[in-house]
N, C-alpha and C positions, 0 to 999 in steps of 0.2 A: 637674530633679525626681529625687529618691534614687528608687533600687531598691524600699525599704522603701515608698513613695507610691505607687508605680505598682503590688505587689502587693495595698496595703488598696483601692484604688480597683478592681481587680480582682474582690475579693471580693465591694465593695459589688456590683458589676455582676450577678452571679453570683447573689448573692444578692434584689437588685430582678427578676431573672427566674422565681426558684425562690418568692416570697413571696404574691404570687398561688394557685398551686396550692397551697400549702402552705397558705393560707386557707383556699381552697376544701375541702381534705381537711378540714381541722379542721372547718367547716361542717356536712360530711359526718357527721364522724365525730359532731358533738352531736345531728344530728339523727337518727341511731340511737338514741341513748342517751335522748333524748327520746322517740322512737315506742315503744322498749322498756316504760315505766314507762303506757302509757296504756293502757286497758281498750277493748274494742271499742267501748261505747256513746260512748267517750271519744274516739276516735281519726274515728268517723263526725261526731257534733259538730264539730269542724275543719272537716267537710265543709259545714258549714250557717250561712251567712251568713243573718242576717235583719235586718227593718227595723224600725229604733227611732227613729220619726218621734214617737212617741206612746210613751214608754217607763213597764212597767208593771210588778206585782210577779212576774208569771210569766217575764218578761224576765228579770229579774233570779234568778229561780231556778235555768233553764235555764243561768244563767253558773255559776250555783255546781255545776252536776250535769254540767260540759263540757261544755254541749248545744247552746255556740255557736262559731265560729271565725272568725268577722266581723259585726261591725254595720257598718250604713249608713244615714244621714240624723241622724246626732246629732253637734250642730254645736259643742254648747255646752262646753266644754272642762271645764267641773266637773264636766258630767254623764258624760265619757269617762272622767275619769280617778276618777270611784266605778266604774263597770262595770270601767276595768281593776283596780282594786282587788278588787275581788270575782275576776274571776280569776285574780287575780296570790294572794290572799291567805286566798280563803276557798273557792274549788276546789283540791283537791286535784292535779289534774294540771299547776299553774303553768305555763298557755301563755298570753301573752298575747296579748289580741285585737287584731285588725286593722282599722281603723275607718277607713270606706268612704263617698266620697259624688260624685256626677256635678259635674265641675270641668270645663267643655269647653271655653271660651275664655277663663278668668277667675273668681276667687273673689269678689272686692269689686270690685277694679280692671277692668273688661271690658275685654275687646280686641274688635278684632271679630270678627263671627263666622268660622268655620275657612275660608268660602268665600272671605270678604272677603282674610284672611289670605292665602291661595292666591293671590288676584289681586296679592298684593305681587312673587309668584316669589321672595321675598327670605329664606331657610330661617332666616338670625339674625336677623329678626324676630318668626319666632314660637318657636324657640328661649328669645330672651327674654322672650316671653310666658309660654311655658309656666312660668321659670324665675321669675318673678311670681306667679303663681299658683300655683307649688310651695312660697314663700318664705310666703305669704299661707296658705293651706290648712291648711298644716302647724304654723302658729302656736296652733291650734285643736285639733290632733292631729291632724287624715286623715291618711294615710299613702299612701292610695291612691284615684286617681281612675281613671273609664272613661273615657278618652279617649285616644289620637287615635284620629278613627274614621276607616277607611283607606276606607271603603266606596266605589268607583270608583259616581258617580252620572251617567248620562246619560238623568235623567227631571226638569226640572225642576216636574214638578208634586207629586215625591214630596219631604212636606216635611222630610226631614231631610237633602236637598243642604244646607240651611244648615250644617250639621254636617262638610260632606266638605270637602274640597281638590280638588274638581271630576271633570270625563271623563275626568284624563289618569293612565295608571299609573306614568309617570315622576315628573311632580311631586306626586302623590298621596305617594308615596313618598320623595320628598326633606323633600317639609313633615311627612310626619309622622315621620320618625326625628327631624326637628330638634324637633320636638312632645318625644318622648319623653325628646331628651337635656335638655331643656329641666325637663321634670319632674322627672327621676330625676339628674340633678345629674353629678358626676364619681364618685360614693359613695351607693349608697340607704344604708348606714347611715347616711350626715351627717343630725340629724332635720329639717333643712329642704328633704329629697330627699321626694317621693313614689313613689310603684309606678306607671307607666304603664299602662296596658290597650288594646292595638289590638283594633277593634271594628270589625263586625261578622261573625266569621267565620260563611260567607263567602256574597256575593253578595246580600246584601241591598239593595244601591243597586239591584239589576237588578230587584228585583219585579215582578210585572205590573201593567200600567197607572197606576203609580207609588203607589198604593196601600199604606201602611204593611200588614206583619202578614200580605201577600202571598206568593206563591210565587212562584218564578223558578226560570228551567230553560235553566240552565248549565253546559254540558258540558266533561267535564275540560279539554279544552286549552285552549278559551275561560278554564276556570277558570284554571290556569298564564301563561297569557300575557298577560292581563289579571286580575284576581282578586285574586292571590293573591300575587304578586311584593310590592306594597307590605306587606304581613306577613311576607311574608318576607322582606325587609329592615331592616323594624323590631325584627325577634328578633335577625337573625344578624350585622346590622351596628350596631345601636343597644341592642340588649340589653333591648330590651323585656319588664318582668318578670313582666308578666301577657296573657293574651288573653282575650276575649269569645265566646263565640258569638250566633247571630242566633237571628233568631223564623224564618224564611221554612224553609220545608223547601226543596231545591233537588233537583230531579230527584227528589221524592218523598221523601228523608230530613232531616228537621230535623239540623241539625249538631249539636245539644243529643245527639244519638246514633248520630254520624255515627264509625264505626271510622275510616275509610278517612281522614278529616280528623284525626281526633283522634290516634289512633295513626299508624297506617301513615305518613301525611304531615310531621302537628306533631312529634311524638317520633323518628320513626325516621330518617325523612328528616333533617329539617331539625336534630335534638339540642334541641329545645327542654325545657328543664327550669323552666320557669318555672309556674303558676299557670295552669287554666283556669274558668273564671266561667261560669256561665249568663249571660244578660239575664235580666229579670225575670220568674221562673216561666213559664221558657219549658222548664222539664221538666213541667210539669203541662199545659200547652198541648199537647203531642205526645198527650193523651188528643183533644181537639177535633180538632187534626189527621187525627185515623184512625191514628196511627201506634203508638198504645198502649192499652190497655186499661184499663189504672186506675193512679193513681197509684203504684201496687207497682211496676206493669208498667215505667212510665216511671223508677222510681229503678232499675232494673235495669238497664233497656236502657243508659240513661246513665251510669251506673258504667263497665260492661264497653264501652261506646264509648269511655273515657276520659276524662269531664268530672270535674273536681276538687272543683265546689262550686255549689253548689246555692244560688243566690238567693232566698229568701223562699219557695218553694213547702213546703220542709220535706220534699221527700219520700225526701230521703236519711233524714233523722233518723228520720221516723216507720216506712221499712219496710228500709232494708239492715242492721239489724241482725238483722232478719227470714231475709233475703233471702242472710245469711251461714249460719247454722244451718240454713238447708235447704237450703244447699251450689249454688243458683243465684248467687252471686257469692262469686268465692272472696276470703276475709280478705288476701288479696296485692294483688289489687288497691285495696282502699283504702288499705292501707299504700302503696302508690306514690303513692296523691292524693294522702296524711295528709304522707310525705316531701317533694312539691312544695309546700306548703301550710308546713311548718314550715322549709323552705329558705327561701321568703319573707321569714317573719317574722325569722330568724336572720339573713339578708342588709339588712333593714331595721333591723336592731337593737335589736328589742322586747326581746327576752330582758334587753337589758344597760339598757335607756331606755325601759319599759313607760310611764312618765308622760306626759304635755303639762306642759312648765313656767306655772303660770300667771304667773312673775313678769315674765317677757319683757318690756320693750317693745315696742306694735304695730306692725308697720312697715304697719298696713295704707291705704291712698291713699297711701303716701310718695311726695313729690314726683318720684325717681326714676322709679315705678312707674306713675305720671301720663305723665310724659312719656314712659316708653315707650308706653304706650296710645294717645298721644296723633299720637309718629311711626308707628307701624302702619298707624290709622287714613289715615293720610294715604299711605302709600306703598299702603293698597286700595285708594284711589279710582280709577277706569277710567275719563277723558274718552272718552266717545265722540263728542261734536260738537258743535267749535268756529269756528260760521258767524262771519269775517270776524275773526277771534281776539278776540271778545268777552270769550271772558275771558285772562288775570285782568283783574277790571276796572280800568277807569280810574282814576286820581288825581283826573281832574276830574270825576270822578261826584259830585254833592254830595248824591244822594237815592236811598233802595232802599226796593221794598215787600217785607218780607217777608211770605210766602202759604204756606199749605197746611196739613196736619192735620197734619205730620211736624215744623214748623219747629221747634215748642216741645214733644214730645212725650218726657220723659225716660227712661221706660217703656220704651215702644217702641224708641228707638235702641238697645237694649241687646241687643235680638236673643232670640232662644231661646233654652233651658238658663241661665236665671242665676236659679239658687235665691237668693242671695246677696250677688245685685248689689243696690244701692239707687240708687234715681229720687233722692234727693235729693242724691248725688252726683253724678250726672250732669250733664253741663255741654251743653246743650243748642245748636242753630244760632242761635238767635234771642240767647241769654244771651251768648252769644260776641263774636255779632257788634255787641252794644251795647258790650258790657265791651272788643272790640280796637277798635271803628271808631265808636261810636260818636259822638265827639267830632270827629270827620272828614267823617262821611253822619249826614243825616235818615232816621232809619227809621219805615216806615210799613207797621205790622204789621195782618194781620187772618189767622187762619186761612182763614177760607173754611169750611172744614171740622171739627168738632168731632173727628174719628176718621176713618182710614182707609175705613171702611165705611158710615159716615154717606151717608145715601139726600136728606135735606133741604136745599133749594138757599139758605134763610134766609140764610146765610152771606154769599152770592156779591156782595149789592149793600157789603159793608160791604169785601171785596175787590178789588171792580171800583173802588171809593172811592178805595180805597191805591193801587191800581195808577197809577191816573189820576195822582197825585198824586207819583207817583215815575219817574225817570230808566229805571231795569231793572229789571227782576221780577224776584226770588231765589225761586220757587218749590218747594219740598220735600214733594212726593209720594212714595207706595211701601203699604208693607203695614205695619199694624200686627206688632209680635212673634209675636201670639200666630196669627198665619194661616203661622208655618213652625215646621218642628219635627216629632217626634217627634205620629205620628199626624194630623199637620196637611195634609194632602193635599189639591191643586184638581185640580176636572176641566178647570177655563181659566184662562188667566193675563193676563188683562187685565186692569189697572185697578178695583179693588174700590170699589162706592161709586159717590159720583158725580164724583169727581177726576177723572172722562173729562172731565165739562161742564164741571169749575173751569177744566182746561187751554184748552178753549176758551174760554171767557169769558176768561181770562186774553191769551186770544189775538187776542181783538178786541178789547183795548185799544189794539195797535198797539205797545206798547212792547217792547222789547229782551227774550226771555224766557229764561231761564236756569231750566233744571229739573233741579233734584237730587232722585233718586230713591234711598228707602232700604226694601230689602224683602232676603228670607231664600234668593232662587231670583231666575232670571232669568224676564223679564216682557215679555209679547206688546206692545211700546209701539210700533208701529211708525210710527201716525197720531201721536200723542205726539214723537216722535222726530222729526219732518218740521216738528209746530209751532212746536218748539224751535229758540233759537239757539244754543245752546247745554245739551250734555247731560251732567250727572257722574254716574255711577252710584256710591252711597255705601254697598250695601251697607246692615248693621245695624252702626252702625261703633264702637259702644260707649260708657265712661264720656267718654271726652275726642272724640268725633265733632265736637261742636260748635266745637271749638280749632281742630280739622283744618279742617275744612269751611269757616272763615271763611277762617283763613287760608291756603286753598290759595284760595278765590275771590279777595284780594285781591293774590295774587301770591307770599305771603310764603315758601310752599312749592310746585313745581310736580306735576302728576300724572304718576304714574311706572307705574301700574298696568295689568295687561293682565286680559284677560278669562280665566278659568282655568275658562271652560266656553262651551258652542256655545251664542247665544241665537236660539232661534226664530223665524222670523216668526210662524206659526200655528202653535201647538198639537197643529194634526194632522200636521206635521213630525217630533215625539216618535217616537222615538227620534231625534235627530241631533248626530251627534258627527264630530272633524274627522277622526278616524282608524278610519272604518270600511274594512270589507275590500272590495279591486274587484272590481266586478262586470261582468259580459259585456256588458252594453250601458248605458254611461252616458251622459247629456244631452250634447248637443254641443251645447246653449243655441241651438241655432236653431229647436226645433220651437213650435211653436203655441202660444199660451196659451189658456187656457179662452175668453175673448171673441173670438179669433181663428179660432176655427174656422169656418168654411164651414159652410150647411147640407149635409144630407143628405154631409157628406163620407165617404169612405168609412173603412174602419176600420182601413186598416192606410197612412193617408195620414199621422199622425201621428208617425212614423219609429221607433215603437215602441224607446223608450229609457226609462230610470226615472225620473220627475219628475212630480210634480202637474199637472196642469191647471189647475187654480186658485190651487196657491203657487209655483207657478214652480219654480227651481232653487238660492236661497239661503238660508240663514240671514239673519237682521236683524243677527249679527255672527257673525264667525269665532273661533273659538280663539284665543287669546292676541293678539288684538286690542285698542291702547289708545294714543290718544293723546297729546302731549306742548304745551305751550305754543312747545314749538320743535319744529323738523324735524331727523330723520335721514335720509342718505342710506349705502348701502351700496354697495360696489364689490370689485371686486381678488379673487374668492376664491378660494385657492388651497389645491389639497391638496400633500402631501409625498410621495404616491405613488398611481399610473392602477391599480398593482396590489398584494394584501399576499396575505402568506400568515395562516393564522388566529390565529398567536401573534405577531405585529406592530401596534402601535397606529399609527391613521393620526393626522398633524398638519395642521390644519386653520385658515387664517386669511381675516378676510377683514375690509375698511378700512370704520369708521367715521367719518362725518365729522357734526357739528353743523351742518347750511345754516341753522340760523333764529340769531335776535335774544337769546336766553336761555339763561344752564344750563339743562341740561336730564339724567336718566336715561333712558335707551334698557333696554329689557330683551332682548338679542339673543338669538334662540333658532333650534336645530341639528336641523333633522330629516333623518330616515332613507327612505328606501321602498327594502324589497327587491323587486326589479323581475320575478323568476321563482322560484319555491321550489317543493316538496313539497307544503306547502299556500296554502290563498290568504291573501294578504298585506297589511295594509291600506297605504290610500293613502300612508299618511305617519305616523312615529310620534317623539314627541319624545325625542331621545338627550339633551338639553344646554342649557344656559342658563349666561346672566349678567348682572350687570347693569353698565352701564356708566355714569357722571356724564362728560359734557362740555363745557366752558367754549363759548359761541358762536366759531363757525371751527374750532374745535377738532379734529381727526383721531388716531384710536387704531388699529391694527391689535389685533387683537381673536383672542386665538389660541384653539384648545382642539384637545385630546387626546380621540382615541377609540380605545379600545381592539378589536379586531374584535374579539375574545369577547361586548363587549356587541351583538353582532348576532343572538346564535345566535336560536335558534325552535325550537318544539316540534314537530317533524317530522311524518313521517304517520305513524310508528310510534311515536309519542308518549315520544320520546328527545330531550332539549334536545342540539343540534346545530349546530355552525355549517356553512351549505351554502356551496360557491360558488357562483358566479354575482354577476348586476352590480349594483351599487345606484347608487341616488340619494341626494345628497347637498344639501341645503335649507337657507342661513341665510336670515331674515329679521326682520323685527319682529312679523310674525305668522304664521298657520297657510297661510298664502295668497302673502302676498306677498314673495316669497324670489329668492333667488339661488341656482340652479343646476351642478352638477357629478355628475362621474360617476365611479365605479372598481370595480375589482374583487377577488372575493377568491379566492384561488385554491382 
């Protein structure tokens, strides 16, 4: 290679480093030049998103007087691109709008829900979801959806766990940067990238008593070390280009006007330059809250907090132009919104492609986009119990009754948040398993049950009919859609309706029962669980559930998925999760249970330890529990070093081997416990995952890399720190059952 090639290649190089920043500046520099030429009423407009569900002619005013800087809920692509026209061409400040609408696991094509998702552990799964729904969304013009929401949820009655990536703040945190890269593409300019939004800062999964719209009161370090990491990882390693705040005040202040979050934290700390959103007129709720006085109050407070825009309350628009002239919020600070607000848009590349193409081809249901939905769905499924390896079932099965209010429900399998989905796409368990097996098994269908909720047993004799009349029971219980979500909260999780009795009727058939259960939260099934021979937990699993579902029951695919949250026995177990912090005297599972006790025993005979009397000492499952149609067995684990110092990564391996009859995926997972710190430390925290495919017989040594830094902790002086002292070191298949080691850090 000439001298003359080696210095153009040089340059390139030089120049691929320098074009970045150099973007950036120029970004910079248009959006001065832009905030220059706006008028204050012009410049607060920007700040004021609102909803054109129902779009009218005062809408359409507001756009020509810049009195708007986002819509949301206008879907229909003619009616976006006259609104951008009106901006673009008949308001004088030519900014144009940002159009906004809730995408959370899917715009036509569903995946399943974020929980399901989680249970894959599989981060390019939902990556490609998101990147489905980015492709989809934005064929319409959104640009920008609210989701992934990060919110670490360990209340399964509160109904928007359907929405999280579960308990843990490690894989909270991995699924949702893969969420946002997933959205936001390699380029939010490319117009088939949307704007992520990590949601709900912060602490809303912790509410009390799982209760939407609640408060929770969660103290900074709690907040940092659970909290707030998966946000802050989706800004600083994913580049998430927008966030949310929540409805719940935490500690008495609503985030909506929370300095210490908004600034001090998101901006100073962390450099976020990106976009911050209300939820919905959760500045005008800080009046109900007690936290404000009148809606003046609340555009105030939340200005000088730092929130950038104001969802549908309007009360930026109607009083900080107010609220500037009489010198209670100074005109700099909106200009800082007005700049995150039109960096945005300039990053998204409205200014240069303000249109929706209407001439596109749809890619929407594309075969592709099917089958992706279709392997998610199937890599959520979590076997939990496979008495005598019933399933997959047999070849020589020649008969199955399909049963329950879930089998053929197109609706419902779809889950929560899907503005957008349609039932008649939906490809159902029941339409499946005609359309793949049909012509191989008799089926013999009767619901049982008209809906999840359904109280009338009419059903059961047309049920017990099929059942009689078939080899094994396919039975599909769970919750309707519309019992998880946003505002959807139970005070008990058992079984809605009378699906308790179907299970039993079903159960004194006699025959083989196989129960697929598909609901938004995990579910108190414990007597359910014992009558079953077999149990899949499905999750809400989306448009192609029904593909999955048949074909993981006949073998075609096997379950891969773990549990990616603690499910309860009872209800009054709530809060429980696998990595709470130790406490001074735990169960040593030999004391008493509630039918055990002695009369008149004395009081301190029960060896006074932490455990119910009446639920004993477990969950109904652990954390990242889930079985396989084959066995793994684990061995050999070895570390690379008994000691590190704090800038040293440990290496860490340990032998997988396939003991069963089937491919099968293992999802091996690496937990931590610091064994003595500053402060108290929970039992166990998950550092690491993978997943692994193994041929039957088959053996893999199974390596991974931990860096000590990701050890550190928030001290007692509230300083992220790495301490020494000893840990433990945990692989296994779940939260529980692992392989042990030890080392130190100096």
């Amino acid at each position: 290679m000439s001298k003359r090639i080696y210095v153009l290649l040089f340059i390139l190089l030089c120049l691929c480093r320098f074009l970045p920043a150099r973007a950036q500046e120029d970004i910079e520099t248009r959006v001065e030049g832009i905030l220059s030429t706006l008028t204050l009423r012009q410049k607060i407009g920007q700040m004021n998103q609102l909803n054109a569900r129902k779009p009218d002619e005062k809408l359409y005013q507001q756009i020509r007087d810049g009195e708007v800087g986002s819509i949301l809920n206008a879907e229909d692509p003619v009616l976006l691109n006259r609104l951008q026209q009106i901006a673009m061409e008949e308001c004088n400040a030519r900014v144009p709008l940002l159009f906004a609408r809730d995408v959370i696991h899917g715009f036509k094509t569903i995946f399943p829900i974020p929980l399901g998702q989680a249970a894959s552990f599989n981060p390019e799964i939902v990556e490609k979801g998101a990147r489905v729904a980015a492709l989809e969304t934005s064929e319409k013009g959104i640009r920008w959806t609210f989701a992934p929401m990060m919110d670490i949820s360990r209340d399964a009655r509160w109904g928007r766990i359907a929405e999280s990536f579960g308990e843990d703040t490690y894989l909270s945190g991995v699924m949702g940067m893969a969420m946002v890269r997933g959205f936001q593409g390699d380029d939010l300019a490319d117009p088939t990238s949307i704007a992520a939004c990590a949601k709900h800062f912060v602490a809303y999964g912790a509410v009390e008593g799982g209760r939407d719209y609640n408060v929770s009161y969660i103290p900074e370090r709690q907040l940092r070390k659970t909290y707030l990491p998966p946000f802050e990882r989706s800004i600083r390693e994913a580049g998430c280009a927008t966030l949310m705040t929540s409805f719940n005040s935490n500690d008495g202040i609503p985030p909506s006007a929370n300095r210490f979050l908004l600034r001090d934290l998101l901006r100073d700390e962390w450099g976020f330059d990106g976009v911050v959103v209300s939820d919905w007129a959760s500045v005008s709720m800080m009046i109900r809250q007690g936290f404000c006085e009148d809606r003046k109050d609340a555009a105030r407070k939340s200005a000088l907090a730092g929130l950038d825009m104001d969802m549908t309350s309007e009360c930026f628009v109607d009083y900080l132009e107010e609220l500037v002239r009489e010198g209670d919020v100074p005109e700099s600070v909106i200009d800082q919104a007005v700049r995150n607000i039109l960096r945005l848009k300039f990053r998204l590349g409205l200014f240069s492609n303000p249109y929706t193409d209407l001439s596109k081809v749809s890619c929407m249901y594309a075969p592709a986009h099917l089958e992706a939905a279709r392997q998610a769905a199937a890599e959520s499924f979590v076997l939990l119990k496979n008495t005598g390896n019933l399933l997959p079932l047999s070849r020589d099965i020649r008969s199955v009754a399909v049963i329950g209010p879930l089998a053929d429900a197109p609706h419902d399998q779809l889950g929560t948040w899907c503005f957008d989905g349609e039932k008649e796409m939906t490809r159902t368990p029941l339409q499946a398993i005609r359309e793949q097996y049909g012509d191989q098994v008799t089926i013999h269908y009767a619901p049982g049950l008209a809906f999840s909720r359904e109280q009338s047993v009419t059903g059961f004799d047309a049920a017990i009919e099929a059942a009689q009349q078939a080899e094994v029971i396919l039975l599909f219980i769970g919750e309707e859609s519309i019992l998880s979500g946003e505002a959807h909260c139970l005070a008990g999780l058992d079984l809605v309706g009378a699906q308790a009795e179907l299970v039993d009727a079903m159960k004194a058939t006699g025959k083989p029962l196989v129960t697929i259960i598909m609901a938004g939260r995990p579910l108190t099934m414990g007597k359910q669980l014992a009558q079953s021979d077999a149990l899949l937990y499905a999750w809400h699993p989306g448009t192609m559930g029904g593909p999955a579902l048949a074909g993981m029951l006949w073998g075609e695919t096997a379950p891969s998925g773990k549990l990616p949250v603690t499910f309860p026995a009872h209800v009054g177990q709530i809060p429980l999760y696998y990595n709470q912090e130790r406490i001074g005297r735990p169960a040593n599972r030999k004391e008493l249970l509630l039918d055990q006790i002695p009369q008149e025993a004395r009081q301190s005979s029960l060896g006074n330890t932490s455990y119910y009397l009446d639920a004993g000492f477990d969950p109904l499952f652990v954390f990242g529990y889930g079985l396989s149609y084959t066995t793994f067995t684990y061995s050999g684990l070895t570390l690379s070093r008994e000691e590190l110092s704090p800038e040293e990564t440990l290496k860490v391996s340990v032998t997988l081997v396939n003991t069963g009859s089937r491919e099968g995926t293992e999802v091996v997972q690496l937990y931590i416990s610091d064994l003595y710190a500053s402060v108290a430390t929970p039992e166990k925290e998950l550092k690491d995952f993978c997943r692994v495919t193994l041929k039957p017989g088959e053996s893999r040594m199974v390596e991974f890399e931990l860096p000590v830094e990701n050890l550190s902790l928030w001290n007692i002086d509230m300083q992220r720190v790495i301490e020494p002292g000893k840990f433990d070191l945990m692989i296994g298949g779940n939260s529980r059952d692992v392989l042990k080691a030890s080392f130190r850090v100096k």
